[in-house]
C-alpha positions as CSV (number, residue, x, y, z in Angstrom):
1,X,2.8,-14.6,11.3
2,X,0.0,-16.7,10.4
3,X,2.1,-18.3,7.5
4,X,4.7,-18.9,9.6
5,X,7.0,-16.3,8.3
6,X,9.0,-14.7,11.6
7,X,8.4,-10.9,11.7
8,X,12.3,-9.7,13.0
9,X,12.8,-6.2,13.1
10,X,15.6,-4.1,15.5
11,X,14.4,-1.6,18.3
12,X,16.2,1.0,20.3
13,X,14.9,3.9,22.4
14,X,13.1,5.4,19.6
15,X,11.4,2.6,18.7
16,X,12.1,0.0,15.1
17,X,14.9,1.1,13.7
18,X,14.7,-1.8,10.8
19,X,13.5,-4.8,9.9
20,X,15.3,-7.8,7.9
21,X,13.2,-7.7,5.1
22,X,12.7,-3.8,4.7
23,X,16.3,-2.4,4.1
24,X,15.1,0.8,2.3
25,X,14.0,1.5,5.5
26,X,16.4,0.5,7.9
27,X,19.1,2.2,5.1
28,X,16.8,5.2,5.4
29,X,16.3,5.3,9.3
30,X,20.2,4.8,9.9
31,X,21.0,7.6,7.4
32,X,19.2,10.0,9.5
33,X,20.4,9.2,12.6
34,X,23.5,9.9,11.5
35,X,22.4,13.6,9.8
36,X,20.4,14.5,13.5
37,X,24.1,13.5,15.2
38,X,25.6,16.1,13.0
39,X,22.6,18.8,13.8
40,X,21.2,18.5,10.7
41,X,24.7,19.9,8.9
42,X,25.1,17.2,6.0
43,X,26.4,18.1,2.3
44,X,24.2,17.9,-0.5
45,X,25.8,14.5,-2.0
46,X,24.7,12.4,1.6
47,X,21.0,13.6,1.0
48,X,20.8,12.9,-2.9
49,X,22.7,9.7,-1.5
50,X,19.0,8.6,-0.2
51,X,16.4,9.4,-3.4
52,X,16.5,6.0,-4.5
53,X,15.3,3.9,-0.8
54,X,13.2,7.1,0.2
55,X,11.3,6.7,-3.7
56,X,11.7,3.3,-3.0
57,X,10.0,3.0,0.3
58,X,6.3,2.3,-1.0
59,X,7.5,-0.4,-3.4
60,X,9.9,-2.2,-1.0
61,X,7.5,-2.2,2.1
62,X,6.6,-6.4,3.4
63,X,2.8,-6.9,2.5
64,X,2.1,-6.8,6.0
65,X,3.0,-3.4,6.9
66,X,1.1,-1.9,4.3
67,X,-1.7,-0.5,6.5
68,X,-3.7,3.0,5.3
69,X,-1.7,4.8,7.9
70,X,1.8,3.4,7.3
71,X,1.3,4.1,3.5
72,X,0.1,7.6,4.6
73,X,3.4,8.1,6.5
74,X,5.3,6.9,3.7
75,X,4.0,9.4,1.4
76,X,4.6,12.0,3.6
77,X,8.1,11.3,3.8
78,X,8.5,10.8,-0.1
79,X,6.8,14.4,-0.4
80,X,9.5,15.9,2.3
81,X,12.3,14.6,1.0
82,X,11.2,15.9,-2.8
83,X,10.6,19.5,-1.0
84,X,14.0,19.0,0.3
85,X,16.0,18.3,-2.8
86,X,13.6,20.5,-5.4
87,X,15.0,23.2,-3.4
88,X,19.0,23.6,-5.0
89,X,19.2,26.7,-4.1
90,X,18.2,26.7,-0.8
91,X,20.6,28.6,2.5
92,X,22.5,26.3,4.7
93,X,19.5,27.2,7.4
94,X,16.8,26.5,4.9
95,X,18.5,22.8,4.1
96,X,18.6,22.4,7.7
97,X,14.9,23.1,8.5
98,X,14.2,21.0,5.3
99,X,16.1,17.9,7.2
100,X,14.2,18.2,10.3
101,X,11.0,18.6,8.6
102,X,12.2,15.4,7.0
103,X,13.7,14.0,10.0
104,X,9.9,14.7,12.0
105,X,8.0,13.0,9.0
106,X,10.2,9.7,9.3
107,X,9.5,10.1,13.2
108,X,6.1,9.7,12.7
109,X,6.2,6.9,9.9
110,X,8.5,5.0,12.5
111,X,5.5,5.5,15.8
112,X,3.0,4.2,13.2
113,X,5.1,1.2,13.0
114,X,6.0,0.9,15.9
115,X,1.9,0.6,16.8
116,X,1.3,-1.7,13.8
117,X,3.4,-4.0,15.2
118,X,2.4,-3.7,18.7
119,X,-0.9,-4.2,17.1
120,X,0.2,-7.6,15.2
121,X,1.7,-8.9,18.1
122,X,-1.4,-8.3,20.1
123,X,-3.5,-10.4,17.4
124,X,-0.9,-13.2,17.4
125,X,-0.5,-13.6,20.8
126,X,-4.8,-13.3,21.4
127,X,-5.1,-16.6,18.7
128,X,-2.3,-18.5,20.5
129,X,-4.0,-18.0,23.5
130,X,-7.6,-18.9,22.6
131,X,-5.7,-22.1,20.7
132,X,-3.8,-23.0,24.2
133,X,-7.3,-22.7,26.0
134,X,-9.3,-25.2,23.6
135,X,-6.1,-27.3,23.1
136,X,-6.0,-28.1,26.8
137,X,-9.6,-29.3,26.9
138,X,-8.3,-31.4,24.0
139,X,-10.5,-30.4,21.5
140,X,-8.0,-29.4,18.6
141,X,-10.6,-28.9,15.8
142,X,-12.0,-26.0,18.1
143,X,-8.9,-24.7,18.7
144,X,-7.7,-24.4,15.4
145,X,-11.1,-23.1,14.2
146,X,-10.2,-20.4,17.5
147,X,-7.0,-19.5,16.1
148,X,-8.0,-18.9,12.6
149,X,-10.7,-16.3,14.0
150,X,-8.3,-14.5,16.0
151,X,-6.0,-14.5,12.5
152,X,-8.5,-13.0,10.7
153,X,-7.9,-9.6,12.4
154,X,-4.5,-9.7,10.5
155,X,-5.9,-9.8,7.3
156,X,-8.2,-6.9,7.9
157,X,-5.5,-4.6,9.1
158,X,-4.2,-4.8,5.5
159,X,-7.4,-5.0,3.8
160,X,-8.1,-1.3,5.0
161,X,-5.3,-0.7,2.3
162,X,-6.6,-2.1,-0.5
């Protein structure tokens, strides 16, 4: 990143399944995985297990993630999982549709990561390239004045948020 802080995050097939310095996430993510490998069938305990990194999403999030539509996802996810556990006396089939209306909210908050950071890597790699072209002609302030313009785009994908 522009401040020299290394954005490390895990993928698989689905796309980030966490990042180093998000764990309510990645704690979140791997948690259901494992209730989809059990088709949704979970006990009560594993999903209460989760209220704590699901509220704490939104508070844990790195700065730069916080984009209008990852927050959005985020808050979509918090208001699933409330829905799911408000509901004590819901059927075995009721928990289960709760879970994958859950499980599909998550889905979503994980694709809009997925772009943001398609997105950031897109910006970084744009300034390092318009640094390498002025650089070669040798003219340094240029290309650091080059860089810092392509950087700029970071700050505005989190400026939306505020």
């Amino acid at each position: 990143m522009k401040d020299g802080t290394a954005i490390v995050y895990n993928l698989d097939e689905k796309g980030i399944v966490g990042f180093d310095d998000w764990s309510d996430y990645t704690v979140v993510n791997s948690e259901l995985a494992e209730i989809r490998k059990t088709n949704y069938v979970t006990t009560a305990q594993r999903v209460r297990n989760m209220n704590y990194r699901i509220a704490n999403l939104g508070n844990t999030i790195p700065a730069w993630l916080k984009t209008e539509e990852v927050m959005e996802d985020v808050a979509d996810v918090q208001k699933e999982y409330l829905e799911l556990i408000e509901d004590a006396d819901a059927s075995e089939s009721e928990m289960k549709e709760n879970l994958e209306e859950l499980s599909e909210k998550f889905d979503d908050l994980r694709e809009e990561l997925d772009e943001t950071v398609e997105e950031y890597t897109k910006i970084n790699e744009s300034a390092i390239e318009e640094f390498n072209e002025e650089f070669k002609k040798g003219k340094i302030d240029a290309a650091i004045e080059e860089y810092n313009e392509e950087i700029k785009k970071l700050d505005k994908m989190i400026e939306k948020e505020q």
